[in-house]
C-alpha positions as CSV (number, residue, x, y, z in Angstrom):
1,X,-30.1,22.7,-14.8
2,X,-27.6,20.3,-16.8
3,X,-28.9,16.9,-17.9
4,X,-24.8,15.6,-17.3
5,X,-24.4,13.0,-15.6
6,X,-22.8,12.4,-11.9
7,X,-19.1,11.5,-12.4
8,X,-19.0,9.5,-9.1
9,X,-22.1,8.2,-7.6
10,X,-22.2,5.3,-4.9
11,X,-24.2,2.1,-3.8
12,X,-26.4,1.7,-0.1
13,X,-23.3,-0.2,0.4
14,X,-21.4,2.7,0.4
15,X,-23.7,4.9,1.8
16,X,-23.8,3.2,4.8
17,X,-20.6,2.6,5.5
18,X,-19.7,6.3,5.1
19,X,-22.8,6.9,7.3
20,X,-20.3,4.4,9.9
21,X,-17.5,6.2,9.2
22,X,-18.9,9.5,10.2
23,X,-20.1,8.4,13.5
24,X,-16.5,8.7,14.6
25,X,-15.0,11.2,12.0
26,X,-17.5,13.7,11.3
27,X,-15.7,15.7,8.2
28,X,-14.2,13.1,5.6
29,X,-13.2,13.7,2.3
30,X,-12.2,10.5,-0.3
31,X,-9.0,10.3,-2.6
32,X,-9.1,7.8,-5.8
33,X,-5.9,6.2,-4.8
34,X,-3.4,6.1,-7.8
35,X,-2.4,2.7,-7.2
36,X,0.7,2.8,-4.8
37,X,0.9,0.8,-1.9
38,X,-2.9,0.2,-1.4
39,X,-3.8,-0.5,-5.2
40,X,-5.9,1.9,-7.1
41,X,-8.7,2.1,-4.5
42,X,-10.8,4.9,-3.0
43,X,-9.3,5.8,0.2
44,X,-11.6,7.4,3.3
45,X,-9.6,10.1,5.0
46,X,-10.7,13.0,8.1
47,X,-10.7,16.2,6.0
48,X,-8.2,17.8,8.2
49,X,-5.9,14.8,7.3
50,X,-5.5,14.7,3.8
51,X,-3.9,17.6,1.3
52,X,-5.6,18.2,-1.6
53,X,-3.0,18.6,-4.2
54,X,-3.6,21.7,-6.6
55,X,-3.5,18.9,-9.6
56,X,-6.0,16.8,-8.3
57,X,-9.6,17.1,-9.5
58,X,-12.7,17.0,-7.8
59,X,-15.2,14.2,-9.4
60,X,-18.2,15.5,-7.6
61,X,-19.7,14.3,-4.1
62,X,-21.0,11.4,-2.4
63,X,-23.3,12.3,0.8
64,X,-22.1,15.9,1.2
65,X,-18.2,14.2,1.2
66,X,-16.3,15.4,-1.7
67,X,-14.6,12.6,-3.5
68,X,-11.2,13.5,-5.7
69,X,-8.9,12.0,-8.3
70,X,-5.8,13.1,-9.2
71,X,-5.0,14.4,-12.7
72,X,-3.4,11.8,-14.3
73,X,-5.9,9.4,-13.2
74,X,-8.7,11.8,-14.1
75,X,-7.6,11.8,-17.7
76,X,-7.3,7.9,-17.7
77,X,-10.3,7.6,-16.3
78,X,-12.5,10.7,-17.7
79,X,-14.8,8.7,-20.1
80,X,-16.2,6.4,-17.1
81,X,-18.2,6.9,-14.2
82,X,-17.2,6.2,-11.0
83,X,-19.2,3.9,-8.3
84,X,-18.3,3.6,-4.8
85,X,-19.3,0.1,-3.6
86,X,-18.2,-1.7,-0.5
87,X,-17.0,-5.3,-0.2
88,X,-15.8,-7.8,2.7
89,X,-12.1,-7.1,3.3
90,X,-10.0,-4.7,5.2
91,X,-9.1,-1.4,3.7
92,X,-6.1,1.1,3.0
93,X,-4.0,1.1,5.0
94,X,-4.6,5.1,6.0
95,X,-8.4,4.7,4.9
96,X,-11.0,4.7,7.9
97,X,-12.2,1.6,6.3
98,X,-9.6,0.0,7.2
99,X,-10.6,-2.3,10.1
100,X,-14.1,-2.6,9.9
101,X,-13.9,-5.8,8.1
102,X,-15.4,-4.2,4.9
103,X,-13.8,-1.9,2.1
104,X,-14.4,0.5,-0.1
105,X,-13.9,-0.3,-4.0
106,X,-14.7,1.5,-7.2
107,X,-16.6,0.2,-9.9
108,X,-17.3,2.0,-13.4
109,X,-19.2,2.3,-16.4
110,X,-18.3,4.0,-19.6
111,X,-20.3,7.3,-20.5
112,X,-22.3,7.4,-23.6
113,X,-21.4,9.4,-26.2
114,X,-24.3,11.6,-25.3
115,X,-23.6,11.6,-21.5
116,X,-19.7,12.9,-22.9
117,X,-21.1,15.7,-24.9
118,X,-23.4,16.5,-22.0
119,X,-19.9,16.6,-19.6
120,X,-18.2,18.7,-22.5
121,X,-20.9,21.7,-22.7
């Protein structure tokens, strides 16, 4: 059993809105947004609604949903750990968030130098 640390964890926040989310949408899957037309936020979509693009790598899971990032992102963004948190606001506009008056957002930390040599091996 590795000792590495989750790359993506989330808040109670964000547990319970995704809890919400799959009342009505039962198999979700979240996308680190790149920062296009909604920002560089996480966006919430059905599974069957979203392409994974053979690029894009998978940070880990959050409540059985599996959360990406794309590559380019992933290397900008390798040395921190992700945190999905939720905040008043409206969401993506594709995101099932959107409309529920609150929003997903990441936050992040930096890795230790231990916890990256524990991610390398």
């Amino acid at each position: 059993m590795s000792d590495a640390p989750l790359r993506v964890t989330a808040t109670q926040a964000a547990l319970d809105l995704i809890s919400e989310i799959k009342l009505d949408h039962p198999e979700i899957i979240f996308h680190q947004s790149g920062g296009c037309c909604d920002g560089s936020s996480p966006m919430c979509y059905p599974s069957h609604g979203f392409h994974v693009g053979e690029r894009d790598v998978k940070l880990g899971e959050i409540d059985g949903v599996p959360v990406y990032i794309s590559a380019s992102q992933f290397e900008a963004w390798k040395h921190t750990q992700l945190i999905l948190d939720v905040v008043p606001g409206r969401g993506g506009m594709f995101s099932l968030d959107n409309g529920r008056e609150k929003r997903f957002l990441t936050r992040s930390r930096t890795f230790s130098y231990k916890e990256m040599e524990l991610l390398a091996s």
